[in-house]
C-alpha positions in Angstrom: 74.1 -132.3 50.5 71.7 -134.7 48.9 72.6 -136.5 46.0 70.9 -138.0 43.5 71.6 -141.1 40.5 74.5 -140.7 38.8 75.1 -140.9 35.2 78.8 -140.5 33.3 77.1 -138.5 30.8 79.3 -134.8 30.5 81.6 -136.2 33.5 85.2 -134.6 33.9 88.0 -137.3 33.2 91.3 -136.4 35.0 94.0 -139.2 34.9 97.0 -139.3 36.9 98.3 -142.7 35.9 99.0 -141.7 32.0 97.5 -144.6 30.7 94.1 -143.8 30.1 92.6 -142.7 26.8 90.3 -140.2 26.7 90.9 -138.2 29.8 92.4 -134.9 30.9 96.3 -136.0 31.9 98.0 -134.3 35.2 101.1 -135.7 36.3 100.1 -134.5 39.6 97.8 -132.8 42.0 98.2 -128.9 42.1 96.8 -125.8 41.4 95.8 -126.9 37.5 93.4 -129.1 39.0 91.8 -127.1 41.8 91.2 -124.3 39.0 89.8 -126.6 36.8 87.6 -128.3 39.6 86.7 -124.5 40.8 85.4 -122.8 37.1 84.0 -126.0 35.8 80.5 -125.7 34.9 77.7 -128.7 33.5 77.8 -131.7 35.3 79.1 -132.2 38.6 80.3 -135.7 38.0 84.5 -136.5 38.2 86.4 -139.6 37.4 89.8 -139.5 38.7 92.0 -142.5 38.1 95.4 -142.2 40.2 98.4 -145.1 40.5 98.5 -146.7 43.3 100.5 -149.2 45.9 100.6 -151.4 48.8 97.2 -153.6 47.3 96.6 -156.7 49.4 95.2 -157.8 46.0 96.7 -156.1 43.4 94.1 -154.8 40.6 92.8 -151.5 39.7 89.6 -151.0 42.4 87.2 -148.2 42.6 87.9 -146.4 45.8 84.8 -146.5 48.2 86.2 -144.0 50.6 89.6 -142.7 51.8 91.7 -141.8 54.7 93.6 -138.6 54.3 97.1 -139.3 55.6 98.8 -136.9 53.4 99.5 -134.6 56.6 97.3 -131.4 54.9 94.2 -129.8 53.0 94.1 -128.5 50.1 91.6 -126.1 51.1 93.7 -124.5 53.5 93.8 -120.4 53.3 90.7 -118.0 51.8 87.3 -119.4 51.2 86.6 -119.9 47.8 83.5 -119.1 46.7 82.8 -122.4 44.6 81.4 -124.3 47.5 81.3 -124.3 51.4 84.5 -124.1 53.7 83.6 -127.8 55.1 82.3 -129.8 52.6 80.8 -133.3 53.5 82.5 -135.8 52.1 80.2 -138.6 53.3 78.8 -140.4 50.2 81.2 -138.6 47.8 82.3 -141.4 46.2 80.4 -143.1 43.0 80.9 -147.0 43.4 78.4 -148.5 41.7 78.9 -147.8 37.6 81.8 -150.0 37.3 80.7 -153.2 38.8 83.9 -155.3 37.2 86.4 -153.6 39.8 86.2 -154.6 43.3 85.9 -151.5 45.9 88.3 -150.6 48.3 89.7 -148.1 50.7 92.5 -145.0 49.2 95.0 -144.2 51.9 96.1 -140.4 50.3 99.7 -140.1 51.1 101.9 -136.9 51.0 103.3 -137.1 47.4 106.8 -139.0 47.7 106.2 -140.7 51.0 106.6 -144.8 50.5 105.7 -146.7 53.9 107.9 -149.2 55.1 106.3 -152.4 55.3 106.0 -152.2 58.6 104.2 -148.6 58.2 101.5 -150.3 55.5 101.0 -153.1 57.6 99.5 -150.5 60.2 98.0 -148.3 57.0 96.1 -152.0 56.8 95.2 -152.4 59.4 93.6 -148.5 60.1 91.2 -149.8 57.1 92.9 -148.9 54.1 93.6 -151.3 51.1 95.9 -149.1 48.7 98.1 -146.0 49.4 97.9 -143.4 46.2 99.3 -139.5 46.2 96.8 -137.8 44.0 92.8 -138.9 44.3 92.3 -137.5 48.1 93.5 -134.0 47.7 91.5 -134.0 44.1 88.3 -135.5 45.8 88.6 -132.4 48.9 88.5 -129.9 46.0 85.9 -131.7 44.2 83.5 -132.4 47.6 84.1 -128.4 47.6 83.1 -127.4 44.8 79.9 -129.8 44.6 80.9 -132.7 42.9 80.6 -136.5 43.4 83.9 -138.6 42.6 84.3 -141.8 40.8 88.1 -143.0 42.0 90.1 -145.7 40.2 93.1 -146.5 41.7 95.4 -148.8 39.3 98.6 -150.3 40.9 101.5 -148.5 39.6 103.1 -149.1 36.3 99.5 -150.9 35.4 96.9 -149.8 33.2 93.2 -150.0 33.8 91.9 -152.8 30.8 90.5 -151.6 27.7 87.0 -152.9 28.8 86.8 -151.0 31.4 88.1 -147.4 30.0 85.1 -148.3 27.0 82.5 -148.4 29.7 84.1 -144.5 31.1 84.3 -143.4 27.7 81.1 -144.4 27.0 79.2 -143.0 29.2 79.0 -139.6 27.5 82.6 -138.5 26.7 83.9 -134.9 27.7 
């Protein structure tokens, strides 16, 4: 899959953190979102912004890539016709429209799981900067289905600053 320059114009906002203005809210990952990933038509462009924990350096970042350690795939079971039955995921991620947030690396945990320090210490040290439940699982669906994923993760509790949700919103709106 090549891709091309990306532009915010038309781009799907989902947020999982409930503090962001502007975008679609899910409290979770689930069939709602694969649907609305699945049927969605225009441009193939996706800002997710999920809470996060375990930051080293605790500020919202926009996630350069991921480890999936959430122990499954949400494209397990029947092909869907929306997209190919192993999507690349290599250079999925958009990273360079919000240049005020430093990048970093989403460790996608099984929803409820909270590692012991001892457990992030070795999350850490596999590469990953944060842990979050919701962005992986979204950003397999969206690789799927053809889109490219701009990720914020924002440490729990946190929102991301006014600022930054001006230059999402924008970009082009809904």
């Amino acid at each position: 899959m090549a891709f091309t320059a990306v532009s915010l114009k038309g781009a799907r906002r989902i947020d999982y953190s409930g503090g962001a203005d502007g975008f679609e809210r899910f409290d979770s990952f689930g069939d709602r979102v694969v649907n609305l990933l699945r049927t969605s038509t225009g441009s193939k462009v996706l800002v997710v912004i999920d809470g996060g924990f375990g930051f080293a350096n605790a500020a919202p970042h926009v996630v350069r890539d991921h480890l999936n350690l959430t122990g499954g795939n949400p494209l397990v079971g029947p092909n869907d016709s929306c997209g190919e039955r192993f999507p690349s995921v290599n250079d999925i991620y958009v990273t360079d429209l919000v240049r005020s947030l430093p990048t970093g690396v989403a460790a996608g945990l099984k929803p409820g799981v909270v590692p012991s320090d001892k457990e992030l210490e070795f999350i850490r040290e596999m590469g990953a900067d944060f842990c979050c439940y919701n962005l992986v699982p979204t950003m397999i669906v969206a690789a799927h289905a053809g889109w490219r994923v701009l990720g914020i993760v924002v440490p729990e509790g946190e929102r991301l600053d006014a600022s930054v949700l001006a230059v999402l919103n924008d970009a082009g709106g809904k």
